[in-house]
Every structure is written in C-alpha cells, then in structure tokens.
C-alpha positions in Angstrom: -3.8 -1.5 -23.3 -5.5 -1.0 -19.7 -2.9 -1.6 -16.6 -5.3 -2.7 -13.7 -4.3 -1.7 -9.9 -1.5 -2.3 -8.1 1.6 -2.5 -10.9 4.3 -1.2 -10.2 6.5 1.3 -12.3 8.7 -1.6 -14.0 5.6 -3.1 -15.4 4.6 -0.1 -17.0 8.0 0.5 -18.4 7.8 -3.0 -19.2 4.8 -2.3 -21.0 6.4 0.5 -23.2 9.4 -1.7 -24.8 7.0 -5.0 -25.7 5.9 -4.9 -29.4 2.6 -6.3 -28.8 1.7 -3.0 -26.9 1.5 0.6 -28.4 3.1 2.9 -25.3 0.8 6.2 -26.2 -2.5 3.9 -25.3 -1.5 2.4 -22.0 -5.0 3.4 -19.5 -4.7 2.8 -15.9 -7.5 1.4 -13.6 -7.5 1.6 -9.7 -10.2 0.3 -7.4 -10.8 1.0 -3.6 -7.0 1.7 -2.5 -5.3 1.9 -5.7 -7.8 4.2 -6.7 -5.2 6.7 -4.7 -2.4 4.6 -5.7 -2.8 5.4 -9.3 -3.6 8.8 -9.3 -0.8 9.3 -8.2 1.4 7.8 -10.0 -0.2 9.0 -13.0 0.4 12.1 -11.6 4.5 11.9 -12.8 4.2 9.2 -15.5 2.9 10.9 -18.1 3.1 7.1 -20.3 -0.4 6.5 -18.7 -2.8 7.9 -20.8 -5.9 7.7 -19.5 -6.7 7.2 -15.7 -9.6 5.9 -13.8 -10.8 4.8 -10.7 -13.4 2.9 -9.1 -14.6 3.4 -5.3 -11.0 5.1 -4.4 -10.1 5.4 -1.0 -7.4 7.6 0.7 -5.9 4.9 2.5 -4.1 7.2 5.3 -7.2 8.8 5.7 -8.8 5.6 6.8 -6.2 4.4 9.2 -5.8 7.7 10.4 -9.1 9.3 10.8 -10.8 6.9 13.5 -8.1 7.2 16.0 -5.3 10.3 14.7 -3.7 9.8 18.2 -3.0 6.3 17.9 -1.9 6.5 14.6 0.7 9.2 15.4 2.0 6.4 18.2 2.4 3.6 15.1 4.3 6.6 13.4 6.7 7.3 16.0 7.7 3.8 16.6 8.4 3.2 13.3 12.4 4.0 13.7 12.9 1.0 16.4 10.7 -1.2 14.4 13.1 -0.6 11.3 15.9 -1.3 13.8 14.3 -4.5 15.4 14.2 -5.6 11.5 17.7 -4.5 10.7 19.1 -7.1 14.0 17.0 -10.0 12.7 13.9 -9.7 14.3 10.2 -10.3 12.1 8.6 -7.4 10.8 5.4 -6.8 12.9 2.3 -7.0 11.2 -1.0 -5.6 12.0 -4.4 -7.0 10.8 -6.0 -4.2 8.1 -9.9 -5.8 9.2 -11.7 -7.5 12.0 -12.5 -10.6 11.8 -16.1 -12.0 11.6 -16.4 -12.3 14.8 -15.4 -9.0 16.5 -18.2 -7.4 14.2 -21.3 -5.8 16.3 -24.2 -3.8 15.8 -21.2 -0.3 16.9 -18.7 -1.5 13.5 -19.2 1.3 10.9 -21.1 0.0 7.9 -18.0 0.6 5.9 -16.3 -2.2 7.9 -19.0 -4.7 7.7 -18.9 -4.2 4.4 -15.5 -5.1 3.7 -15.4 -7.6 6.5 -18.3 -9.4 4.4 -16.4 -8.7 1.0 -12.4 -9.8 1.8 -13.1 -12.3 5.0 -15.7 -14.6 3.3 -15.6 -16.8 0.6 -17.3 -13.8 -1.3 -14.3 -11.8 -1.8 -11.4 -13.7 0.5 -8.0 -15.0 -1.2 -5.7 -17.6 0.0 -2.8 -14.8 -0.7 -4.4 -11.5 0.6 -3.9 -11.7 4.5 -5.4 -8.7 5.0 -2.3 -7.1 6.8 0.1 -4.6 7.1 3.5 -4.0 7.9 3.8 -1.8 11.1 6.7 0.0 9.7 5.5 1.5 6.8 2.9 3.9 9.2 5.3 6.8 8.2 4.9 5.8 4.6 1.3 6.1 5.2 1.4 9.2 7.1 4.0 11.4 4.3 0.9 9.8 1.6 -1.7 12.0 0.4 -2.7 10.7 -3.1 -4.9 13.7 -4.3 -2.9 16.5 -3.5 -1.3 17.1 -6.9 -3.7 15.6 -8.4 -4.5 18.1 -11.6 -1.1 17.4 -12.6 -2.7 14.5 -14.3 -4.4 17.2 -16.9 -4.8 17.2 -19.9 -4.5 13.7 -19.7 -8.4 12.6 -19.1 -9.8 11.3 -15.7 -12.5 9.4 -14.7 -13.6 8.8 -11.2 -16.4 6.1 -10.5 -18.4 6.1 -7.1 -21.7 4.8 -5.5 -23.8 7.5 -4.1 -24.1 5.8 -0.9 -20.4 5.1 -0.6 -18.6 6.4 2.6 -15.7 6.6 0.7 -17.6 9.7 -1.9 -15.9 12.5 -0.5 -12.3 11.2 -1.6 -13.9 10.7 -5.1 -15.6 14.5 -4.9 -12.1 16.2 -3.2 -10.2 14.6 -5.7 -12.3 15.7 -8.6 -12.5 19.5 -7.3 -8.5 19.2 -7.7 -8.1 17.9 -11.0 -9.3 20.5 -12.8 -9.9 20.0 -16.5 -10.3 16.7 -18.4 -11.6 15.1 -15.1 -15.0 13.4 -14.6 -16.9 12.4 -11.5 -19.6 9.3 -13.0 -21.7 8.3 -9.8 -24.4 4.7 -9.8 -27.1 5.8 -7.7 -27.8 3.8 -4.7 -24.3 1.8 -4.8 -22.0 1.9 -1.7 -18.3 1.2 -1.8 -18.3 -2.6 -1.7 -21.2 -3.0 -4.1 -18.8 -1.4 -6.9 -17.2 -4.9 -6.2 -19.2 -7.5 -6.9 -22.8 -6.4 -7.1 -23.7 -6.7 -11.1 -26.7 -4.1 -10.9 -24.1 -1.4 -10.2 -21.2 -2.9 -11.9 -23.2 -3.6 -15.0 -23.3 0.6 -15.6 -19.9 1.2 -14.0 -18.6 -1.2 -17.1 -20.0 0.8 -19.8 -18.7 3.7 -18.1 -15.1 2.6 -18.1 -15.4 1.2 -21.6 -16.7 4.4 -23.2 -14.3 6.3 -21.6 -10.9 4.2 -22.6 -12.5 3.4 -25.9 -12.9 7.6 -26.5 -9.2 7.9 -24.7 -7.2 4.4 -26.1 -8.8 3.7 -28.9 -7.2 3.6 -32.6 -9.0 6.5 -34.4 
C-alpha cells in the first residue's frame, strides 16, 4: 500500500487496523514540500516501510533563506498573533506565491516556475489558495526535516531529483545524512517543477518509484 503526501498520522494508523491493507507494506511518497514532510515522519513511525520523495524541498529553508531578517520578524510576532486569534480576531494569512502579474525578468526561476505550475490552469486548484497561516512561522522556524534523517535506516530510501532543480541540494544534504539503505536517483536535465507534470522526466521517475516499492512492498 503506498500513502501519498500530506496524510496525517491517523490515516496511517488508519491504515494499519483495515483488513484490506497489510501494515508491514505501507510505502510513503512525498513531493516538493512533503518530500520533508515525510521524511520526517518516517523518521519515528517505523509502520512506513519504504520512503520516497520526489523534488523535496525544505520548506523553512525557502521562506527563510531569501530574507532571514524578515523571517525572524514573522517569528517574533507570532505570540500576539495567537493572542489576536484567541479574542476572536481571523487568523492572518500570507500569500505562499506571487501572482502572475508581480512576475519580472528579477523573480528567481524557481518562482516562475511554480507561479506557472500552481497559478494557471496547469497546476492551479479551486481548494489550494496558495497561503499560509502567519502564526505557524515559529512552527516553520523549530522545522528542519533532514536533520535526523538516517533514523529512517534500515528502512530503504529513495530520493528523486532533476539535475537542474534548485531545490538539489536538499535532496543531496539529505542523502549524505541517511546513511545506509538510502538512494539519490537524479533525471538529467529536469528542474523541480518538471518532476510535476512534464512526462519526458516523469516517464523515468515512474519506473524509478515502481522498482523501488515493488523491491521494498512487494509479496515475495
């Protein structure tokens, strides 16, 4: 049984007591954010597996790293945001991407990219606002999804990237902490978005992840 990004610990346990499912082959797949997401989870739950990831991100890292200043503000008014919240007032939200219009010729490739995936009819949907609550900034900030991430051995890893991906360097870090059982499979030429939708690099990025859970998950 493969559990896709973003589920939640009661699914998995969910998972475990449903006859349908054998609990000692649930596999875990995260792509772009939850490919730190899972990790880490996995890192504690030993009922996944077999983890992989597909263009993973360090989320804080990309909210941080442009601006660590300004991020440290968004940190330290997270205590009177909670309290605003407490009295009745809306949580405050802020927008995770420009919008089409604010891009230019200076927005990091990354960006565009993403901008062109999740605010276009290419990747956009009508529940995914593509925001954030202010007040988890400390959440984001106390986050670093890779740094126990070898606890996941022996259980086997696999960590998809494009070699023209910004977002590489989380996927080669994260590998040079896991240790054993861990594998870093790259698609030449593909960046972080194209892992999305693009079928010349997802086509090999498929077989990848179906050798590897069918080797890991599979009845012998």
């Amino acid at each position: 049984m493969i559990l896709t990004s973003g589920s939640e610990g009661e699914r998995r346990t969910n998972l475990t007591t449903r006859e349908e499912f054998d609990p000692e082959r649930i596999g875990v797949l995260g792509i772009c954010g939850s490919g730190g997401y899972v990790p880490f989870a996995a890192q504690a739950d030993h009922r996944m597996k077999a983890v992989a990831t597909v263009s993973a991100a360090d989320v804080p890292d990309w909210f941080r790293s442009p601006d660590p200043e300004a991020f440290q503000e968004m940190v330290e008014q997270v205590g009177e945001l909670c309290t605003q919240e407490a009295v009745g007032f809306p949580s405050e939200l802020i927008s995770a991407l420009l919008d089409q219009d604010e891009v230019d010729d200076s927005t990091p490739a990354t960006i565009r990219e993403l901008v062109d995936y999740y605010k276009t009819p290419r990747g956009r949907h009508p529940r995914a606002t593509n925001e954030w609550v202010a007040r988890s900034a400390d959440l984001l900030d106390q986050f670093d999804p890779y740094a126990d991430v070898d606890k996941i051995a022996p259980r086997p890893l696999l960590i998809v990237a494009g070699t023209e991906a910004s977002s590489l360097p989380y996927s080669e870090d994260a590998i040079e902490q896991a240790g054993q059982n861990a594998e870093l499979f790259t698609i030449e030429g593909a960046t972080h978005v194209d892992l999305y939708d693009r079928d010349e690099y997802i086509a090999p990025a498929v077989d990848k992840l179906t050798e590897f859970f069918d080797q890991h998950l599979a009845n012998s």
